[in-house]
N, C-alpha and C positions, 0 to 999 in steps of 0.2 A: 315592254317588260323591264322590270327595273333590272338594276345589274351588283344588287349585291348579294352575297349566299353567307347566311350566318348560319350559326353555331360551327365555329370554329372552333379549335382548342383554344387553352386560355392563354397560353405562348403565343398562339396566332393576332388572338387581338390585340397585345402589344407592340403588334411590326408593325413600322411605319406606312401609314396608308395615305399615297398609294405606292406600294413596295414597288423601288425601280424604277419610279416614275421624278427623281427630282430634278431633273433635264426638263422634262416637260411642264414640271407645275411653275420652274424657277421660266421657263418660256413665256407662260399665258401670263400670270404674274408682272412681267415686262410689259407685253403688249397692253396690258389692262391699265398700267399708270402712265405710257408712253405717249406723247403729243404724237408724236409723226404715224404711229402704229392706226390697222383700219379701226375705224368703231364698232367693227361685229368680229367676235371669234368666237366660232364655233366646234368646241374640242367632240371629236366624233368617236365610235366606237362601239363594234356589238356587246351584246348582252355578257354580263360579266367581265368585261376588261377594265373598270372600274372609273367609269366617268364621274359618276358620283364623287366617289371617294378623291380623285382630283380635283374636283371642284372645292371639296373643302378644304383640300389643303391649300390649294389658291388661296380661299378664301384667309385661312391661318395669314398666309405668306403676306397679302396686303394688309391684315391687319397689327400683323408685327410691323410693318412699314410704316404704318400711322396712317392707316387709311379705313373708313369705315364702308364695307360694300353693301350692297341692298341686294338681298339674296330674295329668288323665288324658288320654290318647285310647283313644279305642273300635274298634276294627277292624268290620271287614264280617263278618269270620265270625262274630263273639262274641253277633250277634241268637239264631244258632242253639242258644247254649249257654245253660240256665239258670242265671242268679245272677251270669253270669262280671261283669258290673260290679263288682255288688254286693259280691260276694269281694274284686276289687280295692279298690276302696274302703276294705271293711273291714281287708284286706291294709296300706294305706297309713294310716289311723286307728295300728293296732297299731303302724307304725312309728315314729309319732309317739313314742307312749306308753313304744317300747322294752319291747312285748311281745309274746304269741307270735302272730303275724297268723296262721298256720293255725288256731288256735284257734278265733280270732275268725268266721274264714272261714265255720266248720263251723258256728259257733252259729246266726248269720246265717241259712243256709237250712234249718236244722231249726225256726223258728220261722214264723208267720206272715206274709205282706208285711208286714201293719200295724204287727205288732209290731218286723218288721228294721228300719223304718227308724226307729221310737221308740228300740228299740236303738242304732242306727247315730248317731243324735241325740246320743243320752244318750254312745258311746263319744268323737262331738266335741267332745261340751264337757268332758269330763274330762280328754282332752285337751289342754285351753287351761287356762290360768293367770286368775285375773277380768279380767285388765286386756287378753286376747290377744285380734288379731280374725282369723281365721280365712276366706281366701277358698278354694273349689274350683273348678278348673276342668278342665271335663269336654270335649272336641273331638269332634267328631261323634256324639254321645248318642244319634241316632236311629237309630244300629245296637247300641244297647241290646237287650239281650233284656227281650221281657216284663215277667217275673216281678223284674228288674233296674228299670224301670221302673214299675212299682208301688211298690216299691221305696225309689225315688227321689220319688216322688208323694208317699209317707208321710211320706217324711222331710223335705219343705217343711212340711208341719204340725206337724211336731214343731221343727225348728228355727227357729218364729214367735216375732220377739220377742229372740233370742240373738246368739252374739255369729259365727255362721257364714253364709255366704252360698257359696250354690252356683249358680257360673253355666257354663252350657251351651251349646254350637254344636248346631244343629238345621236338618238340610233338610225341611221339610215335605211330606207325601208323601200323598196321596188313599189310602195304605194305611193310612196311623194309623187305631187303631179307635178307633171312634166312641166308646168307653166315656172312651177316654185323652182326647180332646178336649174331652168333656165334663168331667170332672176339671179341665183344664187350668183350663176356661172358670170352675170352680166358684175354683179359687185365685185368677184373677184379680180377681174377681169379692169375693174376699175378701182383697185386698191380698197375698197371700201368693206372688205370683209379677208378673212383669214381662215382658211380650216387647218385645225392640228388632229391629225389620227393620233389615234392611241393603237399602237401596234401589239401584236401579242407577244408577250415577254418571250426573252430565246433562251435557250437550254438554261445558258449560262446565268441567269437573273432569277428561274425558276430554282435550278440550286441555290442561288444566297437566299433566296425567300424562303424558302425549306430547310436553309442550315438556321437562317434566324429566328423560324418558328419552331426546333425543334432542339437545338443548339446540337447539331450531328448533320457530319454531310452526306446528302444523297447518294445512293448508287445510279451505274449509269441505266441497269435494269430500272429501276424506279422512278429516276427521270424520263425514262421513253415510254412508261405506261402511264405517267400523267401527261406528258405532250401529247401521249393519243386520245387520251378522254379529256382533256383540258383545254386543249387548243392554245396552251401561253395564256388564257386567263385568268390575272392571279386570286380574282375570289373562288373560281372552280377548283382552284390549287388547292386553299386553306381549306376546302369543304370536303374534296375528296381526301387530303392529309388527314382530316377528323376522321371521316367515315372508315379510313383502314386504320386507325389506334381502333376503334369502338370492335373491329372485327379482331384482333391481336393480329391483324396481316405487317405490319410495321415493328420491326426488333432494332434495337439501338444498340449498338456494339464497337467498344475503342472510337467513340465518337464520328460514329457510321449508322446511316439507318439503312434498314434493307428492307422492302418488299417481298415479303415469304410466299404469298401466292399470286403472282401477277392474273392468274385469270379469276382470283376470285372479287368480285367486285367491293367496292366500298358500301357501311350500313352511313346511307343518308338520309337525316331527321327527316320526318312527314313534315315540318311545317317552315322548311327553305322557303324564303319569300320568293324565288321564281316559280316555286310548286307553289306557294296561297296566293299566288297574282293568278296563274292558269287556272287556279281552283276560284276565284273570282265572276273567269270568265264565264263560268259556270255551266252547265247545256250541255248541249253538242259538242263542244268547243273541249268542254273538261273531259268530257268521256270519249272524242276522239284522241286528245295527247296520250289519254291512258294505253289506251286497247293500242294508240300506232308506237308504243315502246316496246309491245312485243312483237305487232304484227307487220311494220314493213319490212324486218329481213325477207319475208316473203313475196317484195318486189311488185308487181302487176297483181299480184291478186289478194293484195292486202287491203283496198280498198274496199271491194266485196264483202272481205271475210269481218275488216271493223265495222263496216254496216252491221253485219249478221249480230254482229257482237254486241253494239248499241243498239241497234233496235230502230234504224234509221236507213231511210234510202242512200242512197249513192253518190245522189245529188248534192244532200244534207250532209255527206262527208266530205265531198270534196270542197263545199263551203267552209266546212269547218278546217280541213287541211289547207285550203288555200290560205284564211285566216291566223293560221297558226303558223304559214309561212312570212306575212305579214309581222308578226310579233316578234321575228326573228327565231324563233323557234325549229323553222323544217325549211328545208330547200330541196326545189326539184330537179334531178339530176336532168340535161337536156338530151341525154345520149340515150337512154333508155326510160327515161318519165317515172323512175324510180322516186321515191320520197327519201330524205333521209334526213335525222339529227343532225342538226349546224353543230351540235355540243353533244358529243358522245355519252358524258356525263348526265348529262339530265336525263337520257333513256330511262338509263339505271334508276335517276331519282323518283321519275314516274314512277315505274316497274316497282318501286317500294312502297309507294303508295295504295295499290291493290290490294282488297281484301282477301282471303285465302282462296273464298269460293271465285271471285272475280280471275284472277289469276288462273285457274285451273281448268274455269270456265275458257278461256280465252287459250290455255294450252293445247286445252280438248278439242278446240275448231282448227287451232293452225296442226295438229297430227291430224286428225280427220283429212282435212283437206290435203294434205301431202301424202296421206296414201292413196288417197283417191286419186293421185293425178293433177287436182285443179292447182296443186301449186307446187313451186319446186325449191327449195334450201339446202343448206349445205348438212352434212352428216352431225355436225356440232350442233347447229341449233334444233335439229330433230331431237336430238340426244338431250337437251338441255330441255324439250317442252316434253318429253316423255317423261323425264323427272318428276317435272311439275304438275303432269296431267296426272299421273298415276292409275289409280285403279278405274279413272272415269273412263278410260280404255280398253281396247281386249288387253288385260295382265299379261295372258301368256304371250303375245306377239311384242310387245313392248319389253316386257325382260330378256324377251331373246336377243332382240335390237340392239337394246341398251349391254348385253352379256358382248356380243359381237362387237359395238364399235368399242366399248370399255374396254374389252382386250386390247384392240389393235392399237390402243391410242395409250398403254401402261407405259410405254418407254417413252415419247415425246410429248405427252400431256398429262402427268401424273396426278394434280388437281381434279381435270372433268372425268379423266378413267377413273378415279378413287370414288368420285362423285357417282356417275353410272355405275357404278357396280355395286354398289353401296343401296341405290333404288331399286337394281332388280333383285339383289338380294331381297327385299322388301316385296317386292311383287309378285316372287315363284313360292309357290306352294308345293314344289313337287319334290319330295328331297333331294333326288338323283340331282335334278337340275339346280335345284338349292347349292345341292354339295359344290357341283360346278362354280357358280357363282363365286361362292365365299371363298372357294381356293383361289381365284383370280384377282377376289378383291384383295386376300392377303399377301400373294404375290408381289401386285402392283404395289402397295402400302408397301414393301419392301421394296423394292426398286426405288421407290422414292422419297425410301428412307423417314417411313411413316408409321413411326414401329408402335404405336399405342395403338393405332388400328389395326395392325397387322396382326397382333397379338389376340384381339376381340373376335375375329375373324377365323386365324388356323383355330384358336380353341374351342371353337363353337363347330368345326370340322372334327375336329381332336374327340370333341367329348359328345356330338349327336351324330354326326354322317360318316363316321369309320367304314359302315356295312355300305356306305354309296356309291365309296370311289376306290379305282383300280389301286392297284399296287405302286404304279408308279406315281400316280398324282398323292398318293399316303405319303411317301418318302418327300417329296416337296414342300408336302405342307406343312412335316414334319421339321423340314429345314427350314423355312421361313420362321416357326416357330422358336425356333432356336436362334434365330439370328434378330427375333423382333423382341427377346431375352436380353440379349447383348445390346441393342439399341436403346432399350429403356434401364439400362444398367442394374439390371433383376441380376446380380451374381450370387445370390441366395439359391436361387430357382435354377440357374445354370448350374450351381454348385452338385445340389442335390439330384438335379439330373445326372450326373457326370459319376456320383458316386455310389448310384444304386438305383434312382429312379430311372435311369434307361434301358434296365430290366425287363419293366414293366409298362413299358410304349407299346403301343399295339401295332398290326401288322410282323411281320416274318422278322427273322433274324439279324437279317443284312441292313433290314430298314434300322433296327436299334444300334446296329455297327457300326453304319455312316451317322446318324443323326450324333451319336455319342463323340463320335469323332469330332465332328462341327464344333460341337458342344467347348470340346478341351480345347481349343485351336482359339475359341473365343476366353479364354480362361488362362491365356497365357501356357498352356501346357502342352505343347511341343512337341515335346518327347513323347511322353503317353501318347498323343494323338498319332504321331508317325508308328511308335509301337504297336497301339491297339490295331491299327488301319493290317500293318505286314501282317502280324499276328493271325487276324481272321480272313487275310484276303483271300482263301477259298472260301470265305462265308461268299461275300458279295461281289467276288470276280467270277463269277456265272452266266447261263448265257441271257439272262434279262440284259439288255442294251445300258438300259435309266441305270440300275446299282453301279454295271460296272463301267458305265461312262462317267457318271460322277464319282464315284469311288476310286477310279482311273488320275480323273482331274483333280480332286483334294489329295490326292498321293502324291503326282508330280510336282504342285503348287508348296507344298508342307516338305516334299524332298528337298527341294530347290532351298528354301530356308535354313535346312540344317548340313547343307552343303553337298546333298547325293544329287548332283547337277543332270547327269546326263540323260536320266528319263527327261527332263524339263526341257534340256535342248533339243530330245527328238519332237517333243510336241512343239515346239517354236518353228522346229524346222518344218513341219506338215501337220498345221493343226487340222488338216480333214481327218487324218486318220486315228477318228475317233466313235466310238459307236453311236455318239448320239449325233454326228454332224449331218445329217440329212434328218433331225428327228423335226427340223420345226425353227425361226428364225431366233427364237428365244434361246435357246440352245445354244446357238452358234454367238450372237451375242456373249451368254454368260462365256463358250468359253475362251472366246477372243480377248475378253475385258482379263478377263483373269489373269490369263498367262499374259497379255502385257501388266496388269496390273502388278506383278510379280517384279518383271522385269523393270518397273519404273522405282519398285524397292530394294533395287538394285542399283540403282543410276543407270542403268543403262536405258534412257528415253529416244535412243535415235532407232534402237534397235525395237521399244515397242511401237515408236512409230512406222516403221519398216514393214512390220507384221499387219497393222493395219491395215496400212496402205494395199497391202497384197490379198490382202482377205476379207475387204469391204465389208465390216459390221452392218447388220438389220437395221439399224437405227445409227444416228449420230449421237443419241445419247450419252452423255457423260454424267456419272454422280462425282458430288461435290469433292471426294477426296481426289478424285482420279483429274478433275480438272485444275488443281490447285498443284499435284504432284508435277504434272503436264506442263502447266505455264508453266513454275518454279523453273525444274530444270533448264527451260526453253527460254530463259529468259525476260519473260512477260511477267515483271515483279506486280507492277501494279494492278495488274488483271489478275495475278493470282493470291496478291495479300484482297484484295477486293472479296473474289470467290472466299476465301479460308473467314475471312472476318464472317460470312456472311453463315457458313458453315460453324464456326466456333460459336454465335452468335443462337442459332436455332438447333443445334446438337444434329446437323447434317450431315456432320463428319463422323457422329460415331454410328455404330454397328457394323459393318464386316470389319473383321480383323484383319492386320494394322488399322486400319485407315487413318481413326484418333491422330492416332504416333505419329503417322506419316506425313499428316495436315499439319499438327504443333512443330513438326521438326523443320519444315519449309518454312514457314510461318515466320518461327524466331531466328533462321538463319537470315531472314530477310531483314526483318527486324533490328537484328543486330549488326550488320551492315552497312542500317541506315542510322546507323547510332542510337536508337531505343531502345536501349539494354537491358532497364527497368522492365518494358513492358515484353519482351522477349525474354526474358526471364517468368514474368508470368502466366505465358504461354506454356512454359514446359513445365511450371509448378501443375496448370491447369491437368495438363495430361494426363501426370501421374494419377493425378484425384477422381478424373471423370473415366475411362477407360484404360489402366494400366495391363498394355498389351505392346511386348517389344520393346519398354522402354530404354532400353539400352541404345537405340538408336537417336534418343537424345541428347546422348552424351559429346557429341560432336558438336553441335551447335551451343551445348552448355559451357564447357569448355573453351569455346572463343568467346562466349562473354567473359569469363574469368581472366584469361589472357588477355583481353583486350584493357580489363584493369589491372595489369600489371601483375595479376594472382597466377603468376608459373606452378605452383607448386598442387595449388586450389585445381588448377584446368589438369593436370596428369591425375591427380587422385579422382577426379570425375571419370576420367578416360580409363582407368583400372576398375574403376568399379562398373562400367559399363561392359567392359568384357567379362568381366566376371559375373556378370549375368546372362550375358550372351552364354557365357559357356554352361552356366547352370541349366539354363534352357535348353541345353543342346543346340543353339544356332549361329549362323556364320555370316547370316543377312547382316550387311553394315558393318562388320570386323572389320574389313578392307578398309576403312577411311578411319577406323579409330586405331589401329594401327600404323597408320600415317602417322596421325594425332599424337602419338604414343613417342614414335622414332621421333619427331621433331620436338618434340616439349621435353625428352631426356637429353637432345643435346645440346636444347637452350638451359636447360642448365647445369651442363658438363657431364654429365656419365653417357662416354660413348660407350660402354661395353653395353648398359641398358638400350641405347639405341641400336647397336646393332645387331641386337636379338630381337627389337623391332621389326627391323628393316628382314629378317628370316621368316618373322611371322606373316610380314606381309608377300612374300615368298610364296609360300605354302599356301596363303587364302588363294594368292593365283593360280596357283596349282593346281587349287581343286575345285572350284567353282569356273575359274576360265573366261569371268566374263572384262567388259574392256576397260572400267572403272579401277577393277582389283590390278588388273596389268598395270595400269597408270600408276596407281597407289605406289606398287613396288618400284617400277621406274624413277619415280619422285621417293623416295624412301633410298634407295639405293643413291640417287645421285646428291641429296642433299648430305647425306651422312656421311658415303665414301669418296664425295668429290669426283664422281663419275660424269665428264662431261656428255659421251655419247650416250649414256642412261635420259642425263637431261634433253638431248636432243631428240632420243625418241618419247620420252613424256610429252615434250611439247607438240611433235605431230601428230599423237594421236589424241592430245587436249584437242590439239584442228579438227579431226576427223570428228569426233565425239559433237562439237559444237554445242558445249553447255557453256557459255557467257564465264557464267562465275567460275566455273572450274578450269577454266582456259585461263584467268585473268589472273587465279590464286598460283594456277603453274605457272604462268611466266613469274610473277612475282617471288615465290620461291625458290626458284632456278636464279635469277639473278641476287637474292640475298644471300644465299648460299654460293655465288661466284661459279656457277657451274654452267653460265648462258650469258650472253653479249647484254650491259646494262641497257641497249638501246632498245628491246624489249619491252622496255616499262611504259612507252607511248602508247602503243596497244596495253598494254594492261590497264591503262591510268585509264585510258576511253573505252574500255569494255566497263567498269568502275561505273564511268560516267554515266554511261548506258541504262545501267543500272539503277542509278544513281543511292548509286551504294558512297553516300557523305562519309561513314567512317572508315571504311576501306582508302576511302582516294585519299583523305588526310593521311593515313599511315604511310600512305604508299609515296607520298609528295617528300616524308623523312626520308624514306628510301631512295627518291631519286636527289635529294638533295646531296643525301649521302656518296652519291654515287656519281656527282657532276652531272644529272642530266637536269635540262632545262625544262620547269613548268610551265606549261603553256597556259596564256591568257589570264593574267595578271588579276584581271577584275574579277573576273568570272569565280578566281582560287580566292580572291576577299569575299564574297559572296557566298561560297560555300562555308569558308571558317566560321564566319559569323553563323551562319544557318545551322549549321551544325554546333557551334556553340551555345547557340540557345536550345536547341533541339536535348543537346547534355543535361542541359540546365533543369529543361520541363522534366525528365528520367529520375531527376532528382539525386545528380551527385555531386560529390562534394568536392574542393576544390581537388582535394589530393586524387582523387580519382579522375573529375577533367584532364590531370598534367598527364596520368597514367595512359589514357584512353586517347589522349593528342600526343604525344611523346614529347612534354616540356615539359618546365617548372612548374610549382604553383605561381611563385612568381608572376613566371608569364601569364598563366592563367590569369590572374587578379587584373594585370594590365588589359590584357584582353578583354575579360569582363566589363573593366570600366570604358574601353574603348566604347563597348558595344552600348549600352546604358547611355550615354552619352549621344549615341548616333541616334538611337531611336528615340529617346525621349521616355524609356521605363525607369520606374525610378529604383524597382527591386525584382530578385527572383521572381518574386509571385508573380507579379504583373507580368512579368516577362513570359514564364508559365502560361499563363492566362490567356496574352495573345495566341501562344503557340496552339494551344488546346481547341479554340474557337477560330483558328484561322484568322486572325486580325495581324497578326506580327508584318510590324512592317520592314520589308526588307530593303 
């Protein structure tokens, strides 16, 4: 089979082919014009690792060198014909010579192998001129015939030592006969041949091939579901990169691409030359690759069942399965005589090739047989042919299946659940059971934050199956509803809900209570929502379990926000003791996630980890905002700008309220940290415009990009206007840190009387919330302003205890600028910094310790950052007066700097410099 897969994108076909490979072409290339080197090299390599494509570029390589090679390739059919190489060969010799190649042709195979290729030897080098060196290359050789390959065998022994070299593309095939192997083994063995593998690219080679076909770098999710259907070879790479643009599954974001649904497969073209060489083979041969793409998951009795399916004995399949392991195509496991794809991807490419009825036909036999017993698969791939088979099945046993495992699979598989639930919707005719359905597919679409579906789904519950389903599944679906509003940022429709149309929701009173509640809560409105909620709570603190368990939980969650803590710590402290906690695993889930969720809007991360850990969630599930909150505080910058890019990127992060907020506010603190000011900044523009919910919690992280240019005056009027929206709101979530913010920025620039009505306010947030962030705040608040050194000493223990990275690293920091902690401190601070690898922090911090006599460690390592971070300013796009503000120099300095840097690398202006930064090129 050959080994390339086109249609690529149009980025793809400009990488250099073969990507990753200039080690090995600059290799063969050598051996090909080298005297001492054997005369046969055979560069090897299965299907798709791009033998071809290195043969050409060899061929480029010598002929930039000034060498002109004599290329063949070998077709599939020419195994069957004898000599037909060889002929060519000899064909292409006589051309040389400018004499008569049929001649040549004939003598050729009227003679001996041994003697053809002595022959064949003797007509190359008369050929050549003493001083010529003579390269062959041969493209796929192992659809040589035979007697062409004996041939060929001969004639490494005869051109030992001379001035020709013959080098050959070869897929290795468990049919080579044993005799040619041992030959092979006997040349090597005798210098007289070379094999070079072509290995399959490693992680690290598949991302630069996929930053340079896309100019964005992979995530680590998207690199490990192309190494699993790829295998490292990089035409399967560019092929399945195409096939997920053509599905929209690939999003490119801050020069990051990401994989939106890793289980949904890539759309690849019908007419990939590995699918029209199979389709060549034509027969048995085409319509078993087809039918074994769906049907060996089903192991031992897929043989059978692709008979049944072709329309062929058993026999005639395992011929054609043997055959197709031949081609490199399928291998048989020895441990259980399973079949299976050598290349995951090509299943798929099959599988796309069937026509609707072929497909459905072939689904309808593998569920057949699996309920019968004759075969046995896992719950996914039943669920995946029930889709496919649909109505060619009993309906009603199929959508129950498919109701069943879609449920159980909405929290760790939210793709195939959306997918099964979605078909038995489609296949239940019954409303009751309909109604069922649709609430679970809009459920799941909420969970996984799939709110265009979700929406299609509660309203088709909302406006046909009201009379279907209980009371409590009404109130849920009514919630999803509401929240799949918020996700596709309907605030029209939210609006109108919220100020009249929740009226007129169907279902009892309590159901428009809570819904309306949900409603404000997504709508920024706080107050109302905590109001409306006390107001009615004898509506829906009744003895129904569902109202007054969630009605319970949205109370606590929305108290806790506006500072009435102590309901929220009784449920922290014993979250069983709630009505719904024995209702079902989903339940328990939402209310674990919540109430940590609550508390990670709190900083407080050690404590929702705590809660976790003691109450073991249903699921490991995390949605996007709650994983990005999680790393952030925990440290795990890169894993959690990864997660957030990937969420800012596909709108993952909005719909429950905070979330947005809470994602942009981790985000650009990271951001700006790392010195990307520019684009940390346009993180929290982003906010405001997509989801404006809590943005006052912005205001902290906005503020230290302001600060960090020098803008003292810019970072406190952010931090007043951030409270003064908190207080508008009614809420106290996040006060505690812009409070901080507030005390320190009044008396960097002189009004202690302003800071120390700070330092009261953040007092009182501890007061009354109580949690271990707010205590800190005041400690650090108190100690930098009143020069309280035991303040500072217990901020600092409990920064330990808390173990959040950066907030540990900003206390010590603090505490020793403020002179209220031993400068020796800043060791640990500078490598917590490091950790991070927070460039603009550690630069700040290096003024500091310079300022303070302590010594920076590792000389190289601090020129290596400046410059890094120098450029990194540059690409942000500030100007000089802002670099000196943002490093704490001159411009001056700046400018030497500059030129220092320009000089070292060889850029000759910003842009360029830019430009490496953005593509990863810069060199450091």
């Amino acid at each position: 089979m050959i080994d390339h897969w086109r249609d690529a994108p149009d980025a793809a076909r400009s990488a250099p082919a073969p990507f990753g490979r200039d080690a090995v072409v600059a290799h063969v290339a050598e051996l090909a014009v080298s005297s001492d080197a054997a005369p046969l090299v055979l560069v090897t390599g299965p299907i798709g690792m791009g033998r071809s494509s290195l043969l050409a570029a060899v061929r480029a390589e010598l002929t930039a060198r000034g060498f002109t090679p004599l290329s063949l390739r070998v077709a599939r059919n020419e195994r069957d014909r004898p000599y037909s190489l060889a002929s060519r060969l000899c064909a292409e010799i006589a051309a040389l010579r400018s004499g008569d190649a049929r001649r040549t042709a004939r003598a050729t195979a009227a003679v001996s192998l041994g003697e053809a290729g002595r022959q064949l030897a003797a007509e190359l080098r008369s050929a050549l001129t003493v001083n010529d060196k003579l390269t062959v290359l041969i493209d796929d050789a192992h659809w040589a015939d035979p007697a062409s390959r004996a041939v060929l065998l001969s004639l490494t022994r005869a051109l030992a030592g001379g001035p020709v070299t013959v080098v050959c593309t070869v897929r290795p095939s468990p049919a080579d006969p044993a005799s040619e192997r041992a030959v092979l083994e006997q040349l090597r063995a005798a210098s007289l041949a070379e094999v070079v593998p072509l290995r399959p690219l490693g992680e690290q080679e598949v991302a630069a091939l996929i930053a340079h076909t896309l100019q964005a770098r992979p995530t680590a999710a998207l690199l490990s579901s192309l190494q699993r259907e790829c295998r490292g070879r990089p035409a399967a790479v560019l092929a399945a990169v195409a096939g997920h643009l053509r599905t929209g599954g690939l999003h490119v974001y801050d020069r990051h691409v990401y994989l939106t649904s890793p289980d949904r497969p890539p759309e690849l073209p019908l007419d990939l030359p590995p699918i029209e060489y199979l389709r060549r083979l034509g027969g048995t041969v085409w319509a078993v690759a087809k039918a074994a793409a769906v049907m060996l998951p089903l192991g031992t009795a897929a043989t059978g069942l692709i008979a049944r399916a072709v329309g062929r004995d058993e026999d005639e399949v395992r011929d054609a399965l043997s055959e197709l392991s031949v081609e490199g195509v399928l291998r048989q496991e020895t441990e259980d005589g399973r079949w299976r794809f050598r290349l995951p991807l090509l299943a798929s490419a099959l599988t796309g090739c069937l026509g609707p009825w072929e497909r459905r036909s072939l689904a309808r036999l593998a569920v057949t047989a699996i309920w019968a017993g004759d075969a046995v698969a896992d719950d996914r791939y039943l669920a995946d042919q029930l889709v496919v088979a649909g109505r060619s099945v009993d309906a009603r046993r199929a959508a129950g299946e498919l109701l069943a495992r879609g449920t159980a699979a909405m929290l760790d598989d939210g793709y195939c659940a959306e997918r099964w639930l979605r078909a038995a919707a489609e296949l239940t005719t019954e409303p009751r059971q309909r109604a069922r359905v649709l609430v679970a597919h809009a459920t799941t679409c909420c969970l996984q934050l799939r709110f265009t579906e979700a929406i299609d789904s509660a309203g088709k519950v909302l406006s046909e199956y009201v009379d279907h389903v209980d009371s409590a599944t009404l109130l849920e679906i009514q919630l999803a509803y509401v929240v799949a509003l918020a996700g596709t940022l309907d605030t029209a429709a939210l609006t109108e809900l919220c100020d009249g149309g929740w009226r007129s929701l169907p279902g009892r009173q309590w159901h428009r209570v809570v819904t309306r509640c949900i409603a404000l809560c997504h709508l920024d409105r706080w107050r109302e929502a905590d109001e409306h909620l006390a107001l009615l709570r004898h509506v829906w603190h009744r003895d129904d379990d569902v109202f007054a368990g969630l009605g319970l939980l949205v109370s606590e969650c929305t108290g806790a926000y506006m500072g009435r803590f102590e309901p929220f710590e009784q449920a922290v402290a014993d979250p069983t003791d709630w009505p719904l906690w024995a209702s079902g695993p989903r339940f328990r889930f939402e209310r674990l996630w919540q109430l940590a969720r609550v508390l990670m809007s709190f900083g407080e991360q050690d404590r929702a980890d705590r809660l976790l850990a003691a109450h073991d969630p249903p699921s490991a599930y995390r949605t996007v905002p709650d994983q990005v909150v999680a790393d952030s505080q925990s440290g795990h910058w890169d894993r959690a700008l990864d997660t957030a890019r990937l969420g800012l990127a596909t709108g993952l992060s909005v719909g429950y309220a905070p979330s947005h907020t809470l994602v942009s506010q981790e985000t650009s603190v990271i951001l700006g940290a790392r010195g990307r000011l520019t684009e940390a900044r346009a993180v929290i523009e982003r906010a405001r415009s997509v989801q404006p919910v809590m943005l006052h919690l912005l205001a902290v992280a906005e503020s230290c990009l302001d600060e960090a240019l020098g803008d003292v005056e810019g970072a406190l009027d952010v931090v007043a206007r951030g409270l003064a929206l908190a207080a508008d709101r009614g809420l106290v979530v996040g006060t505690d840190v812009l409070w901080l913010r507030s005390a320190g920025l009044e008396l960097a620039r002189g009004d202690h009387a302003a800071a120390r009505r700070a330092v009261a306010e953040t007092g009182r947030t501890a007061e009354l919330i109580g949690t271990g962030r707010a205590r800190l705040c005041h400690l650090l608040a108190t100690a930098t302003v009143e020069g309280d050194r035991a303040a500072a000493e217990e901020a600092i223990g409990l920064a330990r205890q808390r173990a959040q990275p950066l907030e540990l690293a900003d206390t010590l920091t603090l505490a020793v600028r403020h002179e209220v902690a031993d400068s020796g401190l800043l060791h640990e601070a500078y490598a917590l910094y490091g950790g991070l690898d927070a460039l603009l922090r550690r630069a700040q911090l290096r003024n500091l310790m310079r300022a303070r006599g302590v010594t920076v460690p590792h000389r190289a390592v601090v020129t290596a950052e400046n410059e890094r971070l120098l450029a990194t300013l540059v690409t942000e796009g500030l100007t000089n007066r802002e670099l000196a503000a943002a490093l704490g120099s001159s411009e001056k300095s700046v400018e030497s700097r500059l030129g220092r840097l320009f000089k070292r690398t060889g850029y000759r202006s910003r842009v360029e410099l830019a430009s490496a930064i953005l593509t990863d090129d810069y060199r450091a």
